[in-house]
C-alpha positions as CSV (number, residue, x, y, z in Angstrom):
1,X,37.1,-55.9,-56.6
2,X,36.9,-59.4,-57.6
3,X,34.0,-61.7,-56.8
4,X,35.8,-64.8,-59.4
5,X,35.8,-66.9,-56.4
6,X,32.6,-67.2,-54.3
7,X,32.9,-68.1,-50.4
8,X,29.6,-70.1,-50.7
9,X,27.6,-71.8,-54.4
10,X,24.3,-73.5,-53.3
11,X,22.4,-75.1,-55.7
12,X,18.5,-74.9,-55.1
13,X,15.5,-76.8,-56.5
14,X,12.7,-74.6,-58.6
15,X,10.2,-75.1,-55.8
16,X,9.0,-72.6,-53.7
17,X,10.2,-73.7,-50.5
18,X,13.6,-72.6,-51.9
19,X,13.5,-69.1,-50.4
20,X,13.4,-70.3,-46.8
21,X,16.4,-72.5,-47.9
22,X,18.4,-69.5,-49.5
23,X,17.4,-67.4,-46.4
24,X,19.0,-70.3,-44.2
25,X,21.8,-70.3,-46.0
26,X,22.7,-66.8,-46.0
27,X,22.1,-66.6,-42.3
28,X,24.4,-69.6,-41.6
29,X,27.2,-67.8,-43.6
30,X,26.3,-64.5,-42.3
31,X,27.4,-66.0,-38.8
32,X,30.7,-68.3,-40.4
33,X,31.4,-64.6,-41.9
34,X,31.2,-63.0,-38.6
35,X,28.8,-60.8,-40.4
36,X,25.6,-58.9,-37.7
37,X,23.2,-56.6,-37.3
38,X,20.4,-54.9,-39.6
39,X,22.9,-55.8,-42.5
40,X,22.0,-59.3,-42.2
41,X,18.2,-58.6,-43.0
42,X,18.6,-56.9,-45.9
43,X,20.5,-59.8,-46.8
44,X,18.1,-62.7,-46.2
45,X,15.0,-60.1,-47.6
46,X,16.9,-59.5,-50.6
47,X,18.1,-62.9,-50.9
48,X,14.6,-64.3,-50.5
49,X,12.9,-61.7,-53.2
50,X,15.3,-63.3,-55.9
51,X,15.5,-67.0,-55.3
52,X,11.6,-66.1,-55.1
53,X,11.9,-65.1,-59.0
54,X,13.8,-67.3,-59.7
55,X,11.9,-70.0,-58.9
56,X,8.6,-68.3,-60.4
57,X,10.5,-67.0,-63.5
58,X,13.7,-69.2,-64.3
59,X,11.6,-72.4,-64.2
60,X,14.9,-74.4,-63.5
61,X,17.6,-75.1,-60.9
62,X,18.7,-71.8,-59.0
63,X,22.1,-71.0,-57.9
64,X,22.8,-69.2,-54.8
65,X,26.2,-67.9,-54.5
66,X,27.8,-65.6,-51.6
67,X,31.1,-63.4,-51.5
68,X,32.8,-60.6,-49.7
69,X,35.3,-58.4,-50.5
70,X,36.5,-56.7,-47.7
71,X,33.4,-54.9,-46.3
72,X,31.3,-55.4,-49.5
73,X,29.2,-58.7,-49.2
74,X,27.6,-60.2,-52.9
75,X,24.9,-62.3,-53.1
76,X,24.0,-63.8,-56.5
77,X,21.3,-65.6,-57.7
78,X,21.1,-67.9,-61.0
79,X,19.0,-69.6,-63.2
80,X,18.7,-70.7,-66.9
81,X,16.2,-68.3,-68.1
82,X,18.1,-65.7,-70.5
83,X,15.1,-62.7,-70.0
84,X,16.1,-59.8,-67.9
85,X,14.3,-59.0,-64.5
86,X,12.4,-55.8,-64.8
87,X,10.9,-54.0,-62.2
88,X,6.9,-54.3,-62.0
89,X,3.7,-51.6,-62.0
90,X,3.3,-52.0,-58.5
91,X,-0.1,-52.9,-57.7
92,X,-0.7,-52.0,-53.8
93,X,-3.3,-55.3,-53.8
94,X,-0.7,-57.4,-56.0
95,X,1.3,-60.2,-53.5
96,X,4.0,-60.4,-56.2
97,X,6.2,-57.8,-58.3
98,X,8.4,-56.1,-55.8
99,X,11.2,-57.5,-55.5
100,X,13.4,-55.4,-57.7
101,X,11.9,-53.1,-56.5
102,X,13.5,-53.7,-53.2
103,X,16.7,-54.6,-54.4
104,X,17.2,-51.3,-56.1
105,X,16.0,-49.5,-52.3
106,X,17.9,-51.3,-50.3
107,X,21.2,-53.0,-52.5
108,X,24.2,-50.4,-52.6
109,X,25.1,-52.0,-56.0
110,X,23.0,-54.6,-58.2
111,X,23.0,-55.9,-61.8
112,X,22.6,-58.8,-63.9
113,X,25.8,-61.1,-65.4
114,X,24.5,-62.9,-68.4
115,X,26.0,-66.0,-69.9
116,X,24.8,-68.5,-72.8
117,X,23.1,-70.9,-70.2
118,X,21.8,-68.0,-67.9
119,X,21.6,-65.3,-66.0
120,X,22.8,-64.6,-62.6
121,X,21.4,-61.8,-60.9
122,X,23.3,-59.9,-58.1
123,X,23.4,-57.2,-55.8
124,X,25.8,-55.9,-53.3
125,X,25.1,-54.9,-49.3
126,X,27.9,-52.5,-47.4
127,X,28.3,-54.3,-44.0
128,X,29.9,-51.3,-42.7
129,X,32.6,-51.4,-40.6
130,X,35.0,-54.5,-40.0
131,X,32.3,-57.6,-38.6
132,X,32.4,-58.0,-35.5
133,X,32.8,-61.6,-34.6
134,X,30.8,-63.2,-32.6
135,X,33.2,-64.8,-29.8
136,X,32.9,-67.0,-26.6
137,X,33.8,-64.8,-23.5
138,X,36.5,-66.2,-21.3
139,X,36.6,-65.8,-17.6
């Protein structure tokens, strides 16, 4: 499984308003790609929890990127910040510090690519069986 050639690169600004713009581009693709159903919330949650720490940890440009192989949909997320992610004490009062943790509950695969200029951090979602796509009924 190859994911050399991304479907979808988005590149984000470090503000916090990025998350909602991530979350819209998933769910735009998530319909191109056919893609429905509880799978495309874990998506845009996932999705958002990274681009989220990103922003708050990379301190620079983030880069979205989407993929699919067959049934197997990859979303990654990149900055320029080198450190690894690491999943926080959870605090039940804290508003921050879970989303690893929710990426390693709900992702069927994740990890971390690094490069000199970066990191990009992934993780994969099962869609299940073929997408159904979404089509126009003719009478």
């Amino acid at each position: 499984m190859s994911f050399e050639d991304w479907s979808r690169v988005t590149t984000l600004a470090p503000e916090p308003t990025s998350s909602r713009a991530a979350r819209h581009v998933v769910a735009d693709w998530c319909i191109e790609q056919g893609i429905i159903g509880d799978v495309v919330d874990t998506l845009l949650l996932l999705t958002a929890e990274l681009v989220t720490n990103a922003v708050l940890h990379g301190r620079s440009e983030v880069v979205l990127r989407l993929g699919r192989v067959g049934s197997r949909v990859r979303v990654g997320v990149g900055d320029e910040n080198t450190r690894l992610p690491h999943r926080g004490d959870l605090d039940p009062d804290a508003l921050t510090g879970r989303g690893m943790t929710l990426v390693e509950a709900l992702a069927d695969r994740h990890g971390v690519d690094l490069s000199p200029l970066g990191k990009t951090v992934w993780f994969d979602v099962l869609t299940g069986l073929a997408p159904v796509r979404a089509g126009r009924a003719t009478a």
